[in-house]
N, C-alpha and C positions, 0 to 999 in steps of 0.2 A: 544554687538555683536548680532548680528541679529541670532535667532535659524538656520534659511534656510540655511546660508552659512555656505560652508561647506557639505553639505550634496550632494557631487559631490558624493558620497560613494554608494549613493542609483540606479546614474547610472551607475556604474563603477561595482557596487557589482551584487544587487537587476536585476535589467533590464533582465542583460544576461543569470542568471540564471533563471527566468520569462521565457523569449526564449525559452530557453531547455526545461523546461516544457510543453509550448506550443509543441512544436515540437514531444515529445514526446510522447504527448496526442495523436496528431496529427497520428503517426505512430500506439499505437497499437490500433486507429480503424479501420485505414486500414489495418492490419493486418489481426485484428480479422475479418470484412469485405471480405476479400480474403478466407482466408478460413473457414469462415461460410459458403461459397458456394461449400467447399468439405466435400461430404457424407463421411461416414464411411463405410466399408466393414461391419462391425457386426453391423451395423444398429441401434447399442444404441442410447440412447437418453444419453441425460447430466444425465437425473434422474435417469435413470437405469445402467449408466455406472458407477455415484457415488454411488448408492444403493447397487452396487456387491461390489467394492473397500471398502466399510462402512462396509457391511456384512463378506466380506474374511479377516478384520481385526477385528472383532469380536465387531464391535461397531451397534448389530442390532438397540439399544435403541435411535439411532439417528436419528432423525425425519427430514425428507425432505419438505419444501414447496415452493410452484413458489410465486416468487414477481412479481409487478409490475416493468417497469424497464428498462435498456436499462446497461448490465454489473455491475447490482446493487448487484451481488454473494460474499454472504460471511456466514461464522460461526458464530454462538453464542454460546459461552460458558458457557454462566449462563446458557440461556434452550435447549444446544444441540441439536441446530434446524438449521442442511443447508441449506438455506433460495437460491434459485435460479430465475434466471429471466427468464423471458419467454421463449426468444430466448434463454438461453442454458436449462431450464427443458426441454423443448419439442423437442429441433434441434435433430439431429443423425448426424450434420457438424462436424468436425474434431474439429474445434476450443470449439465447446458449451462442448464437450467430455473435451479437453483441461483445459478449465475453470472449469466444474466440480472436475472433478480430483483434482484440482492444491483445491477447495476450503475442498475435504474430507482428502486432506494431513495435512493441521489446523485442522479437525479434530483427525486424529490419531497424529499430534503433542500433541494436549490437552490431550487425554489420553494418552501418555507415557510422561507427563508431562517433555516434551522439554521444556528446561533448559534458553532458552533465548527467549521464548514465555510467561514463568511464569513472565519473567522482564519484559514481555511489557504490561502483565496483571496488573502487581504492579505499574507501569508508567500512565497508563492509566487517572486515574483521577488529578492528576498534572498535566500532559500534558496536559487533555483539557483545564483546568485553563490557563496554561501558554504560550499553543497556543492561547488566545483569549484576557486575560486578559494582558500577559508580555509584547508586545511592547507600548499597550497603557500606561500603568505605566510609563515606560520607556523614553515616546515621552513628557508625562506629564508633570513629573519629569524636563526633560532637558528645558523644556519651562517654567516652573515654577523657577529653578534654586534650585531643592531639589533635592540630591546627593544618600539621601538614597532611596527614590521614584524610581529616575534611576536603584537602584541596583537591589532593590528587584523585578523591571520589568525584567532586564537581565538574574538573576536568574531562575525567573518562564521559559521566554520563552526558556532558557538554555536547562532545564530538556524537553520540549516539543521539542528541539532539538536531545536531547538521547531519545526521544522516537522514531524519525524515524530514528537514528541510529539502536538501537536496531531492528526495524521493517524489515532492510534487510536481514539479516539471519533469520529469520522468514518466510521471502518470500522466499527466494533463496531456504531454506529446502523443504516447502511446494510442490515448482513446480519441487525441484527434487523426492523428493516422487514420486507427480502425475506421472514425463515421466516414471519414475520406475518399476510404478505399472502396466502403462497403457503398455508398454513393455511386462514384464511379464505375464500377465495376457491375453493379446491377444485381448485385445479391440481394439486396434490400433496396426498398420503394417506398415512396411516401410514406405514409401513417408509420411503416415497419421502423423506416429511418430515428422516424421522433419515436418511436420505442426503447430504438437500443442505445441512445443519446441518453433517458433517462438512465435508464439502467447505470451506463457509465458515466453520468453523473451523482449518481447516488453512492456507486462506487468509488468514484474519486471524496468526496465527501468523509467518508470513512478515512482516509489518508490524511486528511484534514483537520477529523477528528481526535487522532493519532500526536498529530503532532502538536495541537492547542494541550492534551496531556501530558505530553515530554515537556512541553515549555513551562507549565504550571508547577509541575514536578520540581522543575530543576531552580524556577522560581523562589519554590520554599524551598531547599535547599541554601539557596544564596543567604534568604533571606534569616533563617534559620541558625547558618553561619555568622551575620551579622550580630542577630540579636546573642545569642551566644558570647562573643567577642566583648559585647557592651557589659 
């Protein structure tokens, strides 16, 4: 039997969840876009808005730098460094605020060593193996007609499936920290609030997106397997 047939599964599964990704992607840069172009009343900048949020939780030892980039904002935890990008170090828009925020909330995740942040730290290096390595094994295997080649691809890209499981609560915490803080704190005021809400919901979304494609993926894989075996 021919490998290919069969693999109706890849536009049935794979495809539509592709879509939603696109689509996804799609909305939060028009999001972040829309309100990049609303100032903030308090005039922060992302750097100075994460700098206070870093400092008022007691984390002064964490170092800020601008990337190069275009939403390239994220944490490092080995060298506690919030690495930001241009457009939100420097912005005072609602959104670049928004984004700050949402990335110094992984930071006070990491010190109060949030409990489903340390799983996705532990995850980490399997996941990338078995995001890059497990379908290839996997597609190998069923065209080769080795059974346990199949498995051990499934496997691998399984657990890089629990890692963007694990990854939503991660996120979801994250950006409720941020609107939390940014409430509290008075960086952000009404309208600005439901701005940078959007934004990090549109961002979170994408995460989402993400992983309705690992599941699909791994899906026809299984299923791929199955039919195979028959």
């Amino acid at each position: 039997m021919n490998f290919f047939y069969g693999d109706i599964w890849y536009l049935i599964l794979v495809v539509p969840a592709f879509i939603i990704s696109m689509i996804a992607s799609v909305m939060v840069k028009k999001t972040f876009k829309k309100y990049d172009q609303m100032p903030s009343e308090s005039n922060n900048t992302g750097a100075s808005a994460a700098r206070k949020i870093l400092d008022d939780n007691g984390l002064n030892d964490v170092v800020i730098e601008r990337v190069s980039g275009e939403l390239t904002d994220h944490f490092d935890p080995r060298t506690r460094i919030l690495r930001l990008s241009q457009s939100t170090h420097d912005s005072t828009s609602v959104a670049a605020i928004g984004v700050a925020a949402h990335e110094a909330g992984h930071a006070i995740q990491h010190a109060n060593a949030y409990f489903p942040n340390k799983i996705r730290g532990v995850l980490v290096p399997a996941a990338n193996i078995g995001s890059t390595a497990g379908p290839y094994l996997a597609i190998f295997g069923l065209i080769l007609n080795f059974p346990i080649l199949v498995n051990i691809g499934i496997l691998l890209f399984a657990i890089a499936v629990l890692f963007y499981i694990v990854t939503l609560p991660v996120e979801f915490n994250a950006s409720h920290r941020a609107m939390r803080i940014l409430g509290q704190s008075g960086i952000l005021y009404g309208d600005e609030l439901v701005g940078a809400r959007k934004v990090l919901t549109a961002a979170a979304l994408t995460y989402v997106a993400s992983l309705l494609v690992a599941i699909a993926s791994l899906a026809r894989l299984i299923l791929l397997s199955r039919g195979r075996r028959k």
